[in-house]
C-alpha angles and dihedrals in degrees: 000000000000116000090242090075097018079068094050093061094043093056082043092056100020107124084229142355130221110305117251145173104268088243088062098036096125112227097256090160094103132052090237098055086046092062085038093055090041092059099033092117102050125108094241094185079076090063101102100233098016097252115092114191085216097067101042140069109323109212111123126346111274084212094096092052095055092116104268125116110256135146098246087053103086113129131201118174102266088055090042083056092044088056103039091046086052087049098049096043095050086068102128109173136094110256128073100292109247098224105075117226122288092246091059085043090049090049093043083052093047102051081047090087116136144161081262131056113264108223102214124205148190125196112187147169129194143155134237136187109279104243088242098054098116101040097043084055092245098131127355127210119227108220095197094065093024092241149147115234131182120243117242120234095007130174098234150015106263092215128103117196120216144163143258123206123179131164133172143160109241096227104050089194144037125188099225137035109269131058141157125241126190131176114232115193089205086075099057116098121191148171101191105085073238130133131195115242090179137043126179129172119197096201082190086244102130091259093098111230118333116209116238116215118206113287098346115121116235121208123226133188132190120204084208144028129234127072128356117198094199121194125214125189129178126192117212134217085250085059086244115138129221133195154183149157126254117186112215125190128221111200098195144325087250130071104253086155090080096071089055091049117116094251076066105045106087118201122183147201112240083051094088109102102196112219116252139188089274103041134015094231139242144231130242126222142163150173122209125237110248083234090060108084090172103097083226135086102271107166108007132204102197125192123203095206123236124256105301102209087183097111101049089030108031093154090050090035099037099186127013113270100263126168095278086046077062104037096051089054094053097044094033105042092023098050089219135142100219088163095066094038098052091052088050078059104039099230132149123220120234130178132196113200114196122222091226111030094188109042132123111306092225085050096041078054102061090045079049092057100051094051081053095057098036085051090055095051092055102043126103116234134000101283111138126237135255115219116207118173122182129211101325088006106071077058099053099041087041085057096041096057101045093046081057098045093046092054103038100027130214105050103309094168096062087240134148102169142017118198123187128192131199085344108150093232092174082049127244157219119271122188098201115113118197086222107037113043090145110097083044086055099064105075 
């Protein structure tokens, strides 16, 4: 461990600092400002590049994307945003800082959406303390203000300069096998006064790696699904190359996407569940099993969605939680073909989407407890329904149908299971504020 950030860790732990006079007291209650305070001393026109890892944002060591091909350098796009948002915080020089913030990135990459896949990429250099700094008498740490000072008159700059190299599509999934993906040199940030003259893409198909021109699509097609380790490389105007892994997931060979597809979707009307004073309402779809030729509900499964923080984080949350929000986590992180399963079990899917996701558990119930009886009423036959709440959900639907049962008696919810998943029975913290999303927002 370096003493740069040996002595971070020292002013974050230390009993007491220097005593000052409280209009001097530095601001050590962040990490940041700890890291701020510790290099405070240093002539940081003398960082090549202007932007020191030990003086951002410390989440994970910037060493294994430095463009070579190594197992630990796979990239997806959080941790594309992670590493561009450690880079642009560790900017320690005077003057405005060239990479903009990551809230104006993450809104450039949002509004990026295409009918292909953006390949976004980030092309960095920074510097960091030479492990030898110290003992080479480069810099000195002064252990009564817990500082890092520069050595006068020393042989050599402590600073070594590296790069950082990160590349991801920005969809890490597709449910079939063929998908488009364009370069968009909108989407490259730098620091380097560097360009990229090259870009390749291995899309581990068996075709090697396929050159992407500016802005033109380029179509690409598995023979089978599962796991895809891609391989971008990107040739600079210095002739350097640059790469990293990318890991892309094929769902399946068919199209299972076309049963999730709006034409699909049904959404009645009947399934509008008008706020009241008790509850703010909620929103009824579903989707059929391929085995239900009724044209009705028959066996529902039927989902209480999780807390949808869309409407107090919408740059942390960037669309509301909806059915295909659901359906694509299950089929994409899970790996799972829920498609086909519900059809072996001949349920059909039903959603209910709540007007308010994140209000109150004891509110979002009542709203819960009139879709159940409203389902009930438009459903063909006498086959019970399956409850399934995720996250807050199972919280709110286990709520919703005890407080029923216990009214009404029997099983007056038609109901013969309730499974929840991920739902924080014993309660739990949240960190979202209505009225200060902001610091959520930044990653």
């Amino acid at each position: 461990m370096n003493k740069l950030l040996l002595a971070t860790i020292l002013v974050a732990f230390a009993t007491a600092l220097p005593k000052f006079s409280k209009a001097q007291a530095p601001d050590t209650s962040t990490i940041e400002n700890l890291q701020r305070y510790v290099a405070s001393p240093l002539n940081k026109s003398q960082v090549p590049t202007g932007f020191l890892e030990d003086y951002g944002a410390p989440f994970i060591p910037m060493a294994a994307y430095n463009g070579s091909l190594t197992d630990s350098n796979d990239v997806e796009i959080n941790l594309w945003r992670l590493l561009y948002f450690q880079l642009q915080t560790s900017y320690c020089q005077a003057a405005t800082n060239p990479l903009p913030s990551i809230v104006t990135v993450n809104t450039a990459l949002n509004n990026a959406a295409t009918s292909a896949i953006p390949v976004s990429l980030l092309l960095g250099q920074y510097a960091k303390v030479k492990t030898d700094a110290y003992t080479n008498n480069l810099l000195y740490f002064n252990s009564s203000d817990k500082r890092v000072y520069d050595v006068i008159g020393r042989s050599q700059n402590p600073y070594n300069t590296h790069y950082l190299f990160a590349a991801a599509p920005m969809q890490a999934n597709n449910f079939t096998n063929t998908a488009s993906f364009v370069y968009n040199p909108a989407l490259v940030w730098a620091n380097t006064g560097l360009t990229i003259s090259q870009l390749q893409v291995n899309f581990a198909n068996g075709n090697g790696f396929v050159t992407l021109q500016p802005n033109v699509p380029v179509s690409v097609t598995y023979a089978d699904s599962g796991y895809k380790r891609l391989t971008i490389k990107a040739t600079l105007s210095n002739g350097a190359v640059l790469q990293c892994y990318s890991t892309y997931y094929v769902l399946t060979v068919t199209n299972t996407q076309a049963r999730y597809t709006a034409p699909n979707i049904v959404n009645p009307t009947w399934g509008n569940i008008s706020a009241t004073a008790l509850h703010s309402g909620a929103t009824i779809s579903y989707i059929l099993s391929n085995t239900n030729t009724t044209g009705q509900l028959k066996k529902p499964l039927i989902v209480a969605e999780n807390m949808d923080i869309f409407g107090i984080a919408p740059r942390l949350q960037n669309a509301a939680y909806t059915m295909n929000k659901l359906l694509d986590t299950w089929d994409f992180i899970l790996g799972y073909d829920f498609n086909n399963a519900l059809d072996v079990a001949q349920y059909d899917l039903v959603f209910v989407n709540f007007t308010n996701g994140t209000d109150g558990v004891v509110r979002n119930a009542q709203a819960f407890k009139a879709a159940i009886a409203t389902i009930n009423a438009n459903k063909s036959g006498t086959l019970q329904n399956v409850v399934l709440g995720i996250g807050t959900g199972g919280i709110v639907a286990r709520y919703a149908l005890a407080e029923i049962t216990k009214q009404l008696g029997g099983n007056p919810t038609q109901t013969r299971l309730l499974i929840t998943h991920d739902a924080p029975h014993r309660g739990a913290n949240s960190p979202w504020h209505t009225n200060d999303d902001t610091y959520a927002g930044q990653l």
